[in-house]
NULUMDREN-783198 format. One record per residue (C-alpha): residue number from 0; residue in one letter; y, x negated, z negated. Coordinates in pm, 1 decimal. Example, Ala and Ser with C-alpha at 12.3 -4.5 7.8 and 13.67 -1.06 7.14 Angstrom:
2
  pos  code     north      east        up
    0     A    -450.0   -1230.0    -780.0
    1     S    -106.0   -1367.0    -714.0
This chain:
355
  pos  code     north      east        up
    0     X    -640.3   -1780.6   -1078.8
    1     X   -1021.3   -1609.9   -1050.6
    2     X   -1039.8   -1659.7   -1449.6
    3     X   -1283.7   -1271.5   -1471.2
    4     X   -1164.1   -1037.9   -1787.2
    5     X   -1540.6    -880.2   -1836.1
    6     X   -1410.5    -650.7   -2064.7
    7     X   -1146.9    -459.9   -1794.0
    8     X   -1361.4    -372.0   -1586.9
    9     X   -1328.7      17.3   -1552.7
   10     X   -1621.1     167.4   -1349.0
   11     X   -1532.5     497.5   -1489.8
   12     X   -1224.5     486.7   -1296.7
   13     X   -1306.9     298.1    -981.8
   14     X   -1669.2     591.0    -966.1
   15     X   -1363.2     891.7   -1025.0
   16     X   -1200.2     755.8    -680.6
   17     X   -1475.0     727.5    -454.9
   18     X   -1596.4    1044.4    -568.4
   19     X   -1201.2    1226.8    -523.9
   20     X   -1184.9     977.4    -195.9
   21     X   -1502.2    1138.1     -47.5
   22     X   -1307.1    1481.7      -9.8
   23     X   -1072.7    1398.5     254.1
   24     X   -1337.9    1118.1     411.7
   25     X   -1594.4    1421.5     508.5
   26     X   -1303.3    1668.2     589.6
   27     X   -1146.7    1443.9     832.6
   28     X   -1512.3    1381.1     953.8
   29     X   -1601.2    1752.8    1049.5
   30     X   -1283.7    1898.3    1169.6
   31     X   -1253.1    1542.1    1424.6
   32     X    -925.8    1333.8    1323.7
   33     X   -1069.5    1097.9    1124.8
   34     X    -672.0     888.6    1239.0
   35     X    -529.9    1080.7     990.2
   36     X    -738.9     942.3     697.1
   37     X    -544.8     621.6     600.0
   38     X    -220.1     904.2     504.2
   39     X    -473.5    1058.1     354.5
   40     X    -627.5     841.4      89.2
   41     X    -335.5     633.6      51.1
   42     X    -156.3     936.6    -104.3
   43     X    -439.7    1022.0    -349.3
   44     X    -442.4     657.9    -459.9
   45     X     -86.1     618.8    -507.2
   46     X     -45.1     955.4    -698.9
   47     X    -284.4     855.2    -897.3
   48     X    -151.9     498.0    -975.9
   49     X     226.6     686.4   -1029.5
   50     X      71.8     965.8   -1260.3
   51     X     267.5     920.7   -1575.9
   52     X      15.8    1118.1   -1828.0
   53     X     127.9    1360.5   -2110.0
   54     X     115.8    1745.3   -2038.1
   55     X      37.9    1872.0   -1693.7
   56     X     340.5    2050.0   -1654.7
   57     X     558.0    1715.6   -1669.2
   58     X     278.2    1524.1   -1470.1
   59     X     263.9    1766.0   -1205.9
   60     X     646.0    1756.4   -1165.7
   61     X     657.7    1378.9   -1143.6
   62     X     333.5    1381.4    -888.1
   63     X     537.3    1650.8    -679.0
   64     X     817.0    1411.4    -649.7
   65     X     627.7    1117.0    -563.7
   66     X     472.6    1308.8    -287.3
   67     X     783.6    1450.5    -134.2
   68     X     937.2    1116.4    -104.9
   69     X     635.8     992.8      40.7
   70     X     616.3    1258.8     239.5
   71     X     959.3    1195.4     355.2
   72     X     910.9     821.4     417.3
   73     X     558.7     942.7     590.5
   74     X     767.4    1131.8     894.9
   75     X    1006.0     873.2     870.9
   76     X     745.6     570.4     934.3
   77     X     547.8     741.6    1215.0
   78     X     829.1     919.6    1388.4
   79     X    1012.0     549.8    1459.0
   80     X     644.6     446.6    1596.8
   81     X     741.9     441.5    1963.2
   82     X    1156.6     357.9    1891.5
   83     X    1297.8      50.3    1966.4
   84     X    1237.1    -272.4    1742.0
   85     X    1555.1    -260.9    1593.5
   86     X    1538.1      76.3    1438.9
   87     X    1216.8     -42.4    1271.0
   88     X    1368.1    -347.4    1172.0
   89     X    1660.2    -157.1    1011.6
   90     X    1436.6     126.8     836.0
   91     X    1229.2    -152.5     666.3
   92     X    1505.7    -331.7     568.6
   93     X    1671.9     -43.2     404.6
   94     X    1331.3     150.9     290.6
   95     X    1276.0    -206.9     125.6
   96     X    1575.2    -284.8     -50.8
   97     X    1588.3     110.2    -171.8
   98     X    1282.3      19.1    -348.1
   99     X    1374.4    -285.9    -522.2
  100     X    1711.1    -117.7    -624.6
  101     X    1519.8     165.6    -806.8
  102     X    1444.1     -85.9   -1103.5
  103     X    1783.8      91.3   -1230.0
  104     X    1605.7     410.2   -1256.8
  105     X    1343.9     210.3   -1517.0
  106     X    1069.7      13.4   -1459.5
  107     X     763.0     303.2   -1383.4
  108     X     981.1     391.9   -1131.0
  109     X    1060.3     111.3    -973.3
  110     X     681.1      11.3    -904.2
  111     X     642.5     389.0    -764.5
  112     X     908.9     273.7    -545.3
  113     X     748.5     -53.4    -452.0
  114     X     384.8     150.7    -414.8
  115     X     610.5     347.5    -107.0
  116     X     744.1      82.9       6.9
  117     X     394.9     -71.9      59.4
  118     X     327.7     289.5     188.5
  119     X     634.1     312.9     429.1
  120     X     477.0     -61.9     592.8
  121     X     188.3      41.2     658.4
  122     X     268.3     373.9     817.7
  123     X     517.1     175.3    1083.8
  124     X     272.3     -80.4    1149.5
  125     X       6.3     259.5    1181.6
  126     X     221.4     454.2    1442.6
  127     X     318.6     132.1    1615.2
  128     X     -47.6      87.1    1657.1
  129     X    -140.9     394.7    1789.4
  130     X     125.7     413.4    2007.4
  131     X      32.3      87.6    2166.4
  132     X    -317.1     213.0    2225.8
  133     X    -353.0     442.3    2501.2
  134     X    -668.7     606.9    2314.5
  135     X    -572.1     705.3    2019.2
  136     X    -331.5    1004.3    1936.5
  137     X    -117.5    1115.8    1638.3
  138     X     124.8    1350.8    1528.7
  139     X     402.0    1280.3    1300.7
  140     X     380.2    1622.2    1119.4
  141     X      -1.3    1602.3    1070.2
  142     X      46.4    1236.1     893.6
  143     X     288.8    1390.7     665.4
  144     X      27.3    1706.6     596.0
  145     X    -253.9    1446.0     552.7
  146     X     -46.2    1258.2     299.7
  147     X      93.1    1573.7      74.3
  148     X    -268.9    1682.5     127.1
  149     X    -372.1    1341.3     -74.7
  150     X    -113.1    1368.8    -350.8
  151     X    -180.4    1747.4    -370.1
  152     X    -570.4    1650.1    -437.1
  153     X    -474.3    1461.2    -729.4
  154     X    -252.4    1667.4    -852.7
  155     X    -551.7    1970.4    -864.9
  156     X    -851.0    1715.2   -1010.1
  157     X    -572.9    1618.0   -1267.3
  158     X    -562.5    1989.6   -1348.1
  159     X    -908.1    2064.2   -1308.6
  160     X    -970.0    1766.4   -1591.4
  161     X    -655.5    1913.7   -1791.0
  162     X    -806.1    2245.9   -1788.4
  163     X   -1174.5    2062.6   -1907.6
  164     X   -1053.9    1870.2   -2218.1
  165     X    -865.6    2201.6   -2373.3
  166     X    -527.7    2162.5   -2253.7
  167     X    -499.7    1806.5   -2418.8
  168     X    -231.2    1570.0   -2291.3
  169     X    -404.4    1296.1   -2100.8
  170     X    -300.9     988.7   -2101.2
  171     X    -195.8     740.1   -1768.8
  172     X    -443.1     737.4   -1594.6
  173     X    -360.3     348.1   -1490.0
  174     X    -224.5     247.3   -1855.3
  175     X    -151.4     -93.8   -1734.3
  176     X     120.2     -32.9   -1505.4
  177     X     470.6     -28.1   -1674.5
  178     X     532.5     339.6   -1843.3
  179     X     887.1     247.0   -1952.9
  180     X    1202.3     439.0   -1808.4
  181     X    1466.2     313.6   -1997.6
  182     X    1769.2     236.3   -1745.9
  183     X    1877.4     -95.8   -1603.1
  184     X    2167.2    -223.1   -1489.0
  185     X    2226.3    -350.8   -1168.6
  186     X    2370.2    -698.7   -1201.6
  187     X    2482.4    -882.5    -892.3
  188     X    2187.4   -1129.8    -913.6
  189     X    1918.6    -782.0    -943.2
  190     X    2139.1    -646.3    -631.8
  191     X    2110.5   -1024.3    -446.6
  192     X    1746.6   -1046.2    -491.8
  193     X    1653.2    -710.3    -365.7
  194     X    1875.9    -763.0     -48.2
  195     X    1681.1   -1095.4     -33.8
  196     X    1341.2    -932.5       1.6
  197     X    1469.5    -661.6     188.5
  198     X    1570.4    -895.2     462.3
  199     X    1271.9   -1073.6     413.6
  200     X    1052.8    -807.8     531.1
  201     X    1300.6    -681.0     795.6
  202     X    1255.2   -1049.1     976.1
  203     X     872.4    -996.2     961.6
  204     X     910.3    -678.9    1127.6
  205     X    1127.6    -795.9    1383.4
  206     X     934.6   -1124.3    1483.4
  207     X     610.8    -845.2    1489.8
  208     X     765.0    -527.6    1680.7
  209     X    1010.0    -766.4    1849.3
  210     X     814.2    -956.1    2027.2
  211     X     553.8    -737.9    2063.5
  212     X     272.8    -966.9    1908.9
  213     X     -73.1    -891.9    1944.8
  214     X    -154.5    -744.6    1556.3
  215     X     135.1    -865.5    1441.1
  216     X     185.1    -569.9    1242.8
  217     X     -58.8    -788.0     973.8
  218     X     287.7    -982.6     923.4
  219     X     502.4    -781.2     721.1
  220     X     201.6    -622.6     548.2
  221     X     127.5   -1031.5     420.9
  222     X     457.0   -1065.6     326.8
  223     X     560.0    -816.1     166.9
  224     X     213.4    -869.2     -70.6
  225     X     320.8   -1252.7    -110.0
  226     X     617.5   -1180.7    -238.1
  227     X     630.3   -1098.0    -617.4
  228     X     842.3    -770.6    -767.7
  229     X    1150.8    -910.6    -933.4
  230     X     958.0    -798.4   -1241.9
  231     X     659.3   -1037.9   -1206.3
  232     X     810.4   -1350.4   -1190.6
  233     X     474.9   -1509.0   -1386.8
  234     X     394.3   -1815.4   -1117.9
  235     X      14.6   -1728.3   -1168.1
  236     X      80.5   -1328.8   -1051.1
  237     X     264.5   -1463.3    -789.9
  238     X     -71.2   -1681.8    -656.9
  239     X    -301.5   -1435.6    -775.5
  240     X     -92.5   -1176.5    -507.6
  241     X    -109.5   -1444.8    -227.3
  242     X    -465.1   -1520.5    -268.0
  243     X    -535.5   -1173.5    -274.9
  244     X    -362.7   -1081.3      67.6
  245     X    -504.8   -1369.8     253.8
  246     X    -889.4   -1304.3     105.8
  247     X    -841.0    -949.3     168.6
  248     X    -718.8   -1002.8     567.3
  249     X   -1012.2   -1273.6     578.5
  250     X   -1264.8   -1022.6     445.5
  251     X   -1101.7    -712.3     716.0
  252     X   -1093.0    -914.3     996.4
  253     X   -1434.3   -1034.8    1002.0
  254     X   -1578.4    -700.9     934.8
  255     X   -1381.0    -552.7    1202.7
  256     X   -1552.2    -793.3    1413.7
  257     X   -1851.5    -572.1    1401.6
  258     X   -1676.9    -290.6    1646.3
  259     X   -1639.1    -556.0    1914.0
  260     X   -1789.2    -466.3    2253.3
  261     X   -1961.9    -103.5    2121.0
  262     X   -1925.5     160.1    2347.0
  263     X   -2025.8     542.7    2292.8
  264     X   -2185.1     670.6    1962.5
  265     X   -2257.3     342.0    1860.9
  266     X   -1900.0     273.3    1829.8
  267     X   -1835.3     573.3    1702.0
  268     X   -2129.7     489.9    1420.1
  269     X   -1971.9     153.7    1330.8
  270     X   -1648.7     327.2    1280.0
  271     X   -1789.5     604.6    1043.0
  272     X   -1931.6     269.2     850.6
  273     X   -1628.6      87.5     845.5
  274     X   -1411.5     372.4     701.7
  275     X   -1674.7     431.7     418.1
  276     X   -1652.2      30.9     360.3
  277     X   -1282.6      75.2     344.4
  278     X   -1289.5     371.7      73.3
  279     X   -1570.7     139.4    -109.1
  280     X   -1311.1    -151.5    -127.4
  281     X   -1041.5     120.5    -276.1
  282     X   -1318.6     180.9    -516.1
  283     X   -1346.2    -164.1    -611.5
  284     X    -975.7    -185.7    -672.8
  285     X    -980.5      64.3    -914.8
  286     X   -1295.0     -43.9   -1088.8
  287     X   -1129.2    -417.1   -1092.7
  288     X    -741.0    -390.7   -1178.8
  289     X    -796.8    -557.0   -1523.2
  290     X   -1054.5    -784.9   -1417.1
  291     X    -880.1   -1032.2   -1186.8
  292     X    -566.4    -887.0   -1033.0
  293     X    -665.9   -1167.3    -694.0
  294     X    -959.9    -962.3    -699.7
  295     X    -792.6    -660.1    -656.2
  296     X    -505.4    -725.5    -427.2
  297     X    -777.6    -843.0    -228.2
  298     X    -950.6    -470.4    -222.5
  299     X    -653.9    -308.3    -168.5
  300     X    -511.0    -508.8     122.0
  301     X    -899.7    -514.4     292.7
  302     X    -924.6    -164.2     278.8
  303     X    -589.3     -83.0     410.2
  304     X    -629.5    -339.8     684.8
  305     X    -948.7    -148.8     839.0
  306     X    -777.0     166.4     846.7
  307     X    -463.8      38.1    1008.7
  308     X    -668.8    -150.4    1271.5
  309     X    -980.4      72.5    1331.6
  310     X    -790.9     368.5    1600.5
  311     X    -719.7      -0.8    1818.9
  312     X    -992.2    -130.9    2037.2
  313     X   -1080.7    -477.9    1875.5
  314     X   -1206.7    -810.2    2068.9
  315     X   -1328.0   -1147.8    1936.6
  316     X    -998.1   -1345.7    2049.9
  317     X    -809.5   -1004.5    1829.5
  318     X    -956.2   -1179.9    1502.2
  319     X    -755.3   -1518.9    1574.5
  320     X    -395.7   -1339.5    1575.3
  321     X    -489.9   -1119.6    1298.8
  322     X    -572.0   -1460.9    1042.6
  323     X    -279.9   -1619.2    1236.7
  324     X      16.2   -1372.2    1128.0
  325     X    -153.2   -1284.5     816.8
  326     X     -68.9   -1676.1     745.6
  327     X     259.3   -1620.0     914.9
  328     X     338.8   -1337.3     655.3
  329     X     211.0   -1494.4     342.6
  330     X     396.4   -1840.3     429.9
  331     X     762.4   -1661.1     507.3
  332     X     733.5   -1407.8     201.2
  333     X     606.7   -1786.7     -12.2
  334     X     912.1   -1977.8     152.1
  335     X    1118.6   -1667.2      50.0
  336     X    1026.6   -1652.9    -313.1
  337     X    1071.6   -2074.3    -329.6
  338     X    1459.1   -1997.5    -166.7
  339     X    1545.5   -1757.7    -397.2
  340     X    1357.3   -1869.8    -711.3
  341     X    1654.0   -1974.6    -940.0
  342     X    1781.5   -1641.0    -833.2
  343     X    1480.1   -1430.0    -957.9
  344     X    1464.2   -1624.3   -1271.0
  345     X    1813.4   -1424.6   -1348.8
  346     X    1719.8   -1114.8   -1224.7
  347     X    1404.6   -1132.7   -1457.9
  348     X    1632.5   -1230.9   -1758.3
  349     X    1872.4    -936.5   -1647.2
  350     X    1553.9    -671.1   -1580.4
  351     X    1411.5    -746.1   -1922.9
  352     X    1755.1    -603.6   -2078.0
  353     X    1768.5    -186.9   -2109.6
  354     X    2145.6    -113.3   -2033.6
């Protein structure tokens, strides 16, 4: 499961993001709303994990869609921030199974789909957070302006570097994510799965929003990381994935123990450190994709996890729930994929078919 591939490791790549990721980090700094840097970075990471390569002309039209539909799914997540439970139950149900759907559309696009579905989680659970803390302000429109800002950042350094190497078509820039977009069919075991997952993460959201639990917004962020893409059905991506999320909450909620009890600029210090920590750990993701994918599910859910949870005023007895639904999470997205495994098997056997 922590078996290290030496020769993946890309520093190249993982250097390329913290330098791009520094951008938005200092402007958020000087201008004062650092809340909107998670919409940020997380669009500059995921157009640049959904950039398909080739001339800039085609990239640039692919990255523009990306970023509208995020953008769309940006207003969508932190406009239904103070709405009842139900209506955030019901847009992660149907954001979710939208996204596992989009396999029929070929397989690049359905793990674009599945990096906005991560996307559209973590906004709720965001502007569910903020709205719960009487401290902290956002605006639904400025989210949505941070993210297209992100995407639109990539989109100019992948011109920039277009422009530098003569006009050239590049290639992906993360070649080991699927590039093929042949068609699928849906089958009624591809539909049946997705609906499975979908409701899988809806119940998560419900048992968090529902009842109102203390960071329980950690839960459907766990699950919907335990649970493995009807394309991965591999048992050891499926671990790796799980291992990843729970290391990753481990690792975020003992360095957000550091905030606890700072008042003033001191707190205000800690926080500056703990969002350059979190762009560090996106680094590290990068740098490690082909090294140990634990390793960097791990990075990925750490980073995101200090974001989410840094614009909420943090205690010692906060850390408890955090591990606690985090567990929660992982074990009903684990208990999910063990219902539904002869299922998956035939979706895999039916996804591995071009129609």
């Amino acid at each position: 499961m922590f078996e290290l591939n030496p020769s993946g490791l890309n520093w190249q790549r993982g250097v390329a993001m913290l330098d791009v990721g520094l951008v938005p980090l200092f402007v958020f700094w000087a201008i004062g709303y650092e809340q909107y840097l998670l919409s940020a970075l997380f669009g500059l990471m995921f157009a640049g994990m959904t950039d398909p390569g080739g001339g800039f002309g085609y990239r640039a039209s692919h990255i523009a869609v990306f970023g509208l539909l995020g953008a769309g799914l940006t207003a969508l997540g932190f406009g239904l921030g103070a709405v009842d439970w139900g209506w955030l139950t019901l847009a992660a149900f149907a954001v979710t199974l939208a996204a596992g759907l989009a396999v029929a559309f070929g397989v690049r696009r359905f793990v674009a789909a599945l990096l906005l579905n991560v996307w559209f989680i973590i906004a709720l659970a965001t502007a569910f957070g903020f709205h719960q803390s009487p401290s902290a302000t956002s605006y639904t429109w400025a989210q949505v302006v941070a993210w297209a800002g992100g995407v639109a950042l990539w989109a100019a350094v992948a011109f920039v570097v277009w422009l530098v190497r003569g006009r050239r078509d590049m290639p992906r820039p993360f070649a080991e994510l699927p590039g093929d977009t042949s068609r699928r069919k849906l089958t009624w075991p591809v539909i049946m799965f997705a609906v499975i997952r979908a409701g899988a993460v809806a119940a998560t959201v419900a048992l968090a929003f529902g009842l109102n639990l203390s960071h329980g917004s950690w839960m459907p962020f766990a699950a919907l990381a335990a649970m493995k893409p009807s394309l991965e059905q591999a048992t050891l991506i499926g671990v790796q994935r799980l291992a990843g999320a729970v290391i990753g909450a481990a690792a975020a909620a003992l360095l957000l123990l550091v905030p606890a009890g700072e008042q003033g600029e001191q707190l205000l210090a800690v926080e500056r450190g703990l969002e350059v920590v979190a762009l560090i750990f996106f680094m590290h993701a990068m740098a490690v994709r082909l090294v140990n994918y634990a390793l960097y599910c791990a990075a990925i859910a750490a980073g995101a996890l200090i974001l989410l949870e840094l614009p909420q005023p943090s205690d010692y007895a906060a850390e408890g729930y955090r591990v606690l639904w985090t567990l929660c999470g992982v074990a009903i997205g684990v208990l999910t994929m063990v219902l539904s495994g002869p299922l998956a098997t035939r979706t895999a056997k039916d996804l591995s078919r071009p129609s």
